[in-house]
VMD Tcl script that draws the C-alpha trace (Angstrom):
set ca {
  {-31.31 16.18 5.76}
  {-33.02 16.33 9.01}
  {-31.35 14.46 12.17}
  {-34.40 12.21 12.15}
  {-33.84 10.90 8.34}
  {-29.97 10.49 8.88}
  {-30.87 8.04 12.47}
  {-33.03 5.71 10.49}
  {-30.68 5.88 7.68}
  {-28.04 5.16 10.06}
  {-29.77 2.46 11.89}
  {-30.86 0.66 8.59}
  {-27.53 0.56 7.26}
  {-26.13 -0.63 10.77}
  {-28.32 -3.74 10.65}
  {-27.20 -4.43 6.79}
  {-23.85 -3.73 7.10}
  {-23.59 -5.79 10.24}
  {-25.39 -8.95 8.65}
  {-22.73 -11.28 7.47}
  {-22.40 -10.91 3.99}
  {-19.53 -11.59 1.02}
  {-17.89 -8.78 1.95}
  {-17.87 -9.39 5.97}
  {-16.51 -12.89 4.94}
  {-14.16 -11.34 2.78}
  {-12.79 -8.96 5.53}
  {-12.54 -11.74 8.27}
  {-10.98 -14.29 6.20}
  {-7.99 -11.53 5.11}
  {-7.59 -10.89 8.90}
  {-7.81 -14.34 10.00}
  {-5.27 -15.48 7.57}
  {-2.67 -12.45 7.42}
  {-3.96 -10.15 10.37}
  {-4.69 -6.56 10.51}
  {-1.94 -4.68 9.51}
  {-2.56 -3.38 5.58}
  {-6.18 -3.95 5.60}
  {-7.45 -0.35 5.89}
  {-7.58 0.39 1.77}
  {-9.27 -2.90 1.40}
  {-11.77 -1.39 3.91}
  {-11.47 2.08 1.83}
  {-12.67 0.53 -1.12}
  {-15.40 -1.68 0.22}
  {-16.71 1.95 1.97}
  {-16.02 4.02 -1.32}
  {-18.43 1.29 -3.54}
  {-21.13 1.61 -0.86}
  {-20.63 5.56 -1.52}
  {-21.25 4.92 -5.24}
  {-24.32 2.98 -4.89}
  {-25.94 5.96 -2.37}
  {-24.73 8.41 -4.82}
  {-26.35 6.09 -7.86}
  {-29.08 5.81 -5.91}
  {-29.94 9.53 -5.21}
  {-28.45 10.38 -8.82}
  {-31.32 8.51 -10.38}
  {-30.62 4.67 -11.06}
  {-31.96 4.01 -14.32}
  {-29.73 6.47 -16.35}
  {-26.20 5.68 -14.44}
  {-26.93 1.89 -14.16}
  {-27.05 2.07 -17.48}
  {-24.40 3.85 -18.26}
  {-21.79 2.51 -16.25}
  {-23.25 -1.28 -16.55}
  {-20.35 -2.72 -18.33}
  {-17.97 -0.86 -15.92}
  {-19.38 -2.58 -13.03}
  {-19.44 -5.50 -14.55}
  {-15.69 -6.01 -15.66}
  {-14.68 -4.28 -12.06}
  {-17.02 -7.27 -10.47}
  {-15.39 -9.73 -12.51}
  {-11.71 -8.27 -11.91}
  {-12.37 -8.70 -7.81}
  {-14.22 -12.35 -8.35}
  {-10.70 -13.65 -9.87}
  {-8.09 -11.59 -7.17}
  {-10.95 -13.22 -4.58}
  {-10.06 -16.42 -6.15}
  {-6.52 -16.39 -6.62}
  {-6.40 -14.59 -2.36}
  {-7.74 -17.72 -1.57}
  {-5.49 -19.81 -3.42}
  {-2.63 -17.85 -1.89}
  {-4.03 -18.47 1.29}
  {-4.53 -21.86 0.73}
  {-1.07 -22.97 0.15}
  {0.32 -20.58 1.97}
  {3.69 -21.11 4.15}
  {2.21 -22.04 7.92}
  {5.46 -21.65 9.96}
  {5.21 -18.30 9.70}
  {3.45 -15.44 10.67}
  {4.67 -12.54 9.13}
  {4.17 -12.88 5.41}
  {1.58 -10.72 4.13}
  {-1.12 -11.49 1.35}
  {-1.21 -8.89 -0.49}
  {2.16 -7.24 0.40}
  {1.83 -3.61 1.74}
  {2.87 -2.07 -1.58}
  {-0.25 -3.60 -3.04}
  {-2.47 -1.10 -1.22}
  {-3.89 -0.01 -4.60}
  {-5.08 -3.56 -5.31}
  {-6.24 -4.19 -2.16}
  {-8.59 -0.79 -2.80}
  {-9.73 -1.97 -6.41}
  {-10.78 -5.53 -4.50}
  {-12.66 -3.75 -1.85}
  {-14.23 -1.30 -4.34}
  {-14.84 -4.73 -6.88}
  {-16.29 -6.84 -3.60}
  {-18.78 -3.52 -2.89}
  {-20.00 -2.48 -6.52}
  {-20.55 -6.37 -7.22}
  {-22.45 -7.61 -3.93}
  {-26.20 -7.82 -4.42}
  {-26.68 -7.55 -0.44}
  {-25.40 -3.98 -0.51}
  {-26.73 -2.99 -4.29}
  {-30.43 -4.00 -3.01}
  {-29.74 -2.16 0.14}
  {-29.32 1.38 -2.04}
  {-31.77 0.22 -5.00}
  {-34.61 -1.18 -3.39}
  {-34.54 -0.23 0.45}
  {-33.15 3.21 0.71}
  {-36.12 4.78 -1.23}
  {-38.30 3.45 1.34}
  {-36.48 5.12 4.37}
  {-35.66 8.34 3.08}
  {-37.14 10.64 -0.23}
  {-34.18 10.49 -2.42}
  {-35.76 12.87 -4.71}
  {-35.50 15.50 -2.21}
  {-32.03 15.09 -1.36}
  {-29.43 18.01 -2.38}
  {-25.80 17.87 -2.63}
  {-25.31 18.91 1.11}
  {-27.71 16.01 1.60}
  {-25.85 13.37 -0.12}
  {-22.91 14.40 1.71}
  {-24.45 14.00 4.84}
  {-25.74 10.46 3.91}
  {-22.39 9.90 2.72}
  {-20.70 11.00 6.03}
  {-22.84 9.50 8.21}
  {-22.23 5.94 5.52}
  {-18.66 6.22 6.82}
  {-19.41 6.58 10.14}
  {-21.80 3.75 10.40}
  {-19.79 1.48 8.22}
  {-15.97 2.49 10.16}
  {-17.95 1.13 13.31}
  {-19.11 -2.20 11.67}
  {-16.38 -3.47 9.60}
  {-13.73 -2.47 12.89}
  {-15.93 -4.34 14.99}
  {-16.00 -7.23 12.71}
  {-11.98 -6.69 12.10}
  {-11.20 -6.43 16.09}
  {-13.20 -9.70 16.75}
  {-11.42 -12.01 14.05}
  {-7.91 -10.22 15.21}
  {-8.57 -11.89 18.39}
  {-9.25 -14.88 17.59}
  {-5.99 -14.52 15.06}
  {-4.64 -14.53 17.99}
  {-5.19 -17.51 19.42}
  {-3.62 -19.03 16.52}
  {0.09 -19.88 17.64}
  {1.09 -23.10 15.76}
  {1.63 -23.90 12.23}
  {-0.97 -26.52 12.52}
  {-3.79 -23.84 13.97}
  {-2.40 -21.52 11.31}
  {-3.23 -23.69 8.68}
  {-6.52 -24.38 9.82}
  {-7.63 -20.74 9.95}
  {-5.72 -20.60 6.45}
  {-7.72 -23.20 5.04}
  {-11.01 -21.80 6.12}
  {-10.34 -18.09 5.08}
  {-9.37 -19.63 1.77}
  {-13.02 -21.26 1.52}
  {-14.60 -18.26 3.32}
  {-12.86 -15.95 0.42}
  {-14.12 -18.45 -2.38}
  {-17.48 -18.47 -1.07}
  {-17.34 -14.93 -1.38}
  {-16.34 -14.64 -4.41}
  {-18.68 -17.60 -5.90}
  {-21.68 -15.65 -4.01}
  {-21.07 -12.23 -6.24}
  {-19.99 -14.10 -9.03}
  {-23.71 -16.03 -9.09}
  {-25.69 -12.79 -9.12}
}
mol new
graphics top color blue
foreach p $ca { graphics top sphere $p radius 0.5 }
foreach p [lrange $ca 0 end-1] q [lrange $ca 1 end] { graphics top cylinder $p $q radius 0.2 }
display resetview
């Protein structure tokens, strides 16, 4: 890949990934409710689905879509319900406290298979890979050192949007000091979550 084709790659996938999406509202509303300790395998696995949608996408779509539809489509289903019962959890969660942690940090295998389930099912990032990438770079001329440039430079781009996105709703976690605030932000992550999870469950 030239240095050229991996900028406008880059830049393209800055301005996607940086659009609020399901799975932006799905990272904020697990920060603003339980903060940013645990997070990074949820982030793993949102960053490992993009990864399989470049590498579908350069693979040929047709023949692995195919393939692997009914795969996507129970691991889309399995992350619409844990979206649904997070923000259940959330909702009724116990306010006087701030150290309780949805999911607990031994659930760092679920919290990948969400993140992976909130990537491979979001129609924001899938049309991102399906229908724009062709038009930015020739995928037909990319070889396996090119992939794993694209792929490298997809971590890089994404790390610097979805940390961004994490430091800003850490701070204003932050601000949240009472049980009453606490509840608040809990109550709106849990609706932020559900919308997520409604929004790649309707596609």
């Amino acid at each position: 890949m030239t240095i050229t084709s991996l900028l406008v790659f880059a830049g393209a996938l800055f301005i996607a990934a940086g659009t609020p999406g399901p799975s932006v509202a799905a990272l904020v509303a697990r920060v603003l409710s339980k903060g940013a300790r645990n997070v990074l395998p949820f982030l793993f696995g949102m960053w490992a689905g993009d990864a399989v949608w470049l590498t579908v996408a350069v693979a040929g779509l047709s023949a692995i879509a195919e393939s692997f539809y009914h795969a996507f489509l129970v691991i889309k289903w399995l992350g619409v319900l844990y979206l649904l019962y997070l923000a259940w959890k959330m909702w009724f969660a116990n306010h006087a406290t701030t150290e309780e942690e949805l999911p607990e940090a031994r659930s760092s295998g679920r919290l990948f298979l969400t993140g992976l389930a909130i990537a491979l099912g979001n129609p924001k990032i899938m049309m991102f890979y399906v229908a724009l990438l062709p038009s930015i770079i020739d995928i037909h001329s990319v070889s396996v050192l090119g992939w794993s440039e694209l792929v490298a430079t997809l971590l890089v781009v994404l790390a610097v949007v979805d940390f961004s996105w994490m430091f800003l709703a850490a701070k204003v976690r932050g601000f949240l000091k009472s049980p009453r605030a606490l509840k608040v932000a809990n109550r709106i992550s849990a609706g932020t979550m559900a919308g997520a999870a409604v929004a790649i469950a309707s596609r």
